[in-house]
C-alpha positions in Angstrom: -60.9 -38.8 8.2 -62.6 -40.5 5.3 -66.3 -40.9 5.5 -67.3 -44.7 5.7 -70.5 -46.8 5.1 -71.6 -49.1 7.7 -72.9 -52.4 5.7 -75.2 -53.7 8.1 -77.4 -50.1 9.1 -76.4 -48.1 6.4 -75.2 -45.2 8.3 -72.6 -42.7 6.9 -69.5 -42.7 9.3 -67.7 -38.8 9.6 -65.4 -36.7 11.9 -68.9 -35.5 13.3 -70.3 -38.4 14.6 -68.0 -41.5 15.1 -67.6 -40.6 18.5 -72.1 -41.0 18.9 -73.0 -43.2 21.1 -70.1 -43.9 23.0 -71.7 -45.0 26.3 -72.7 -47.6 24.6 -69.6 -49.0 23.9 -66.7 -50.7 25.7 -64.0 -49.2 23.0 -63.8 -46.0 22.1 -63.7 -45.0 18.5 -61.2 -42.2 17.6 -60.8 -39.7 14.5 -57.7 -41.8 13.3 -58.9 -45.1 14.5 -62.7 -45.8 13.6 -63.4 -49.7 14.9 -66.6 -49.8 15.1 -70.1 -48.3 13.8 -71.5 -45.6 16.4 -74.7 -46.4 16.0 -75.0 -50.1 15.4 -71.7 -51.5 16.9 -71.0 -53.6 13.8 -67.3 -54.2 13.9 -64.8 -52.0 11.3 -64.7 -54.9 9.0 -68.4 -54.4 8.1 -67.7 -50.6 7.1 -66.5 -49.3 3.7 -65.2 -46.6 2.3 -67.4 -43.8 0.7 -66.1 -43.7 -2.4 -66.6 -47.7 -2.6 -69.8 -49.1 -4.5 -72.1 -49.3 -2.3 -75.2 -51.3 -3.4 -78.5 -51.4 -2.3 -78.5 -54.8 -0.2 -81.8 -57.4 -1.4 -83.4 -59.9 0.2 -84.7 -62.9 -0.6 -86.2 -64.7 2.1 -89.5 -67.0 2.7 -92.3 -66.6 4.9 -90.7 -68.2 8.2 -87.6 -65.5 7.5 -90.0 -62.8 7.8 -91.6 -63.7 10.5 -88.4 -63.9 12.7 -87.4 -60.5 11.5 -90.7 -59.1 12.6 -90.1 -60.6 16.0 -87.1 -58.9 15.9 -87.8 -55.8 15.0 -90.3 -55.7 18.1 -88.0 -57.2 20.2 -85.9 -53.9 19.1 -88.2 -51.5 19.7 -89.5 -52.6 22.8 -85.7 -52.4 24.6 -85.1 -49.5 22.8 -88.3 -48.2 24.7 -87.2 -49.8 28.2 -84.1 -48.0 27.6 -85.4 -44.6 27.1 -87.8 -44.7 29.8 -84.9 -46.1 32.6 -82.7 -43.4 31.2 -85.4 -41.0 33.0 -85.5 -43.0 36.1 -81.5 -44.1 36.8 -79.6 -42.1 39.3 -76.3 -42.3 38.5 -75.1 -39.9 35.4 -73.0 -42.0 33.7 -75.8 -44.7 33.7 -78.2 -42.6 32.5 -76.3 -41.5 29.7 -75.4 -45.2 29.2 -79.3 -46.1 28.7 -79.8 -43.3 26.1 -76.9 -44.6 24.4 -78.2 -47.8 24.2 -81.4 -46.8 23.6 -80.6 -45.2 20.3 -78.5 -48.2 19.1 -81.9 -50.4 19.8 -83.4 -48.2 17.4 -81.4 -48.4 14.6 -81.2 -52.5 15.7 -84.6 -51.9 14.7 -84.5 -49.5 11.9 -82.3 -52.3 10.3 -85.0 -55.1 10.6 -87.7 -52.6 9.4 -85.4 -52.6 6.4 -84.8 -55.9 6.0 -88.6 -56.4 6.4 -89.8 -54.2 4.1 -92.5 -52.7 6.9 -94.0 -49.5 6.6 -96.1 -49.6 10.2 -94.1 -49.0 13.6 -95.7 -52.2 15.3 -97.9 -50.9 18.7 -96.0 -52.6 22.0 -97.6 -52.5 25.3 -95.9 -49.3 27.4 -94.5 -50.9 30.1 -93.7 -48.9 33.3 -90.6 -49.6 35.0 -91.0 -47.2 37.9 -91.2 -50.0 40.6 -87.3 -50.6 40.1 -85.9 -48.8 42.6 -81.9 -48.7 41.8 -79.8 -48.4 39.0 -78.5 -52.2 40.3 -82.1 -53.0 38.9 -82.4 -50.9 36.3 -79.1 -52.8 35.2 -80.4 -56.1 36.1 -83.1 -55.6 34.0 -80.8 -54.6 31.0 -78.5 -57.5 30.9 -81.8 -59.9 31.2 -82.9 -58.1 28.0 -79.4 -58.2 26.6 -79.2 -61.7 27.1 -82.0 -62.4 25.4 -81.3 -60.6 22.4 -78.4 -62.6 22.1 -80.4 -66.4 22.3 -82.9 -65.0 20.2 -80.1 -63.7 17.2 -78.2 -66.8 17.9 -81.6 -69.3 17.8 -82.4 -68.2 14.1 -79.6 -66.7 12.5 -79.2 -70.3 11.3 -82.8 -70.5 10.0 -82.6 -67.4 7.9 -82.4 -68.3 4.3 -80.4 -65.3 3.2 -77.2 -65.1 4.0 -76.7 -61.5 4.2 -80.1 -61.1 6.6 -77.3 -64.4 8.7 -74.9 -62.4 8.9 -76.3 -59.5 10.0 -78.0 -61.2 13.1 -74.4 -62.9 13.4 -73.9 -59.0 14.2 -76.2 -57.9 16.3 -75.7 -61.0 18.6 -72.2 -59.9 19.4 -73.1 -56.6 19.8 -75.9 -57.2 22.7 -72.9 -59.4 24.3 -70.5 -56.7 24.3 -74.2 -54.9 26.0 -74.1 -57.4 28.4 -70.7 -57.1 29.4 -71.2 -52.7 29.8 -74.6 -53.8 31.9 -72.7 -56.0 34.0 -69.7 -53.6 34.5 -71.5 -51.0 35.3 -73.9 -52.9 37.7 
């Protein structure tokens, strides 16, 4: 397998990991048949080859873009937090496993944002404690809410970034919390 470079978090694509994360994920990737990245979900076409130029993205966005990206990055972190603390509390295996999956791609949702944004400082979010949801149904009810609005909020200001690249990139991630909410409901 050739080693690829996912365009929208960076990540270096190998026969070691392009199976991470797979919980996450409706589709599979395999060693001969990589179609999407394992740790952001950006589809194949948004991955290139190694041995391709890979330049350093830049930015240029105003004041309004960069406070929508900070939102975002928060919005990031806090469901990557949810996720890893209901991984702890869910029942079933396979949901468990799900949530730490989806947990790490919130992350590097986030990582990505922090990126974009040029911020140095994890932002401090208020620990929630989901402890009073009693079933994984919940636990899943809770994710697709989240999911869902991931999705509005990519989908209310991709259209008010002013770079194009920073567009398409939350073009991206809104398609990937929908194939999110699809595994939440699934599983649910």
């Amino acid at each position: 397998m050739r080693k690829l470079i996912c365009r929208i978090c960076g990540a270096i694509i190998d026969d070691k990991n392009y199976f991470y994360n797979a919980e996450a994920f409706e589709g599979k990737n395999t060693l001969d048949n990589i179609s999407f990245c394992p740790f952001c979900g950006a589809p194949r076409k948004y991955m290139i080859s190694k041995n391709e130029n890979a330049e350093e993205q830049k930015y240029n966005f105003d004041a309004g873009s960069l406070k929508i990206i900070d939102h975002a990055y928060k919005l990031e972190i806090f469901n990557g937090d949810f996720y890893d603390k209901v991984s702890k509390l869910a029942a079933n295996i396979q949901i468990k496993n799900m949530f730490r999956s989806l947990s790490r791609v919130e992350y590097v949702h986030a990582n990505i944002h922090r990126k974009i944004g040029g911020f140095t400082v994890k932002p401090k979010l208020k620990s929630l404690d989901y402890s009073k949801y009693k079933s994984d149904g919940e636990l899943l009810n809770m994710a697709c809410k989240r999911e869902k609005h991931a999705v509005e909020y990519y989908e209310r200001y991709a259209d008010k970034m002013n770079d194009y690249q920073v567009k398409k990139i939350f073009d991206v991630l809104a398609k990937v919390e929908k194939m999110h909410i699809d595994l939440t409901k699934k599983a649910n």
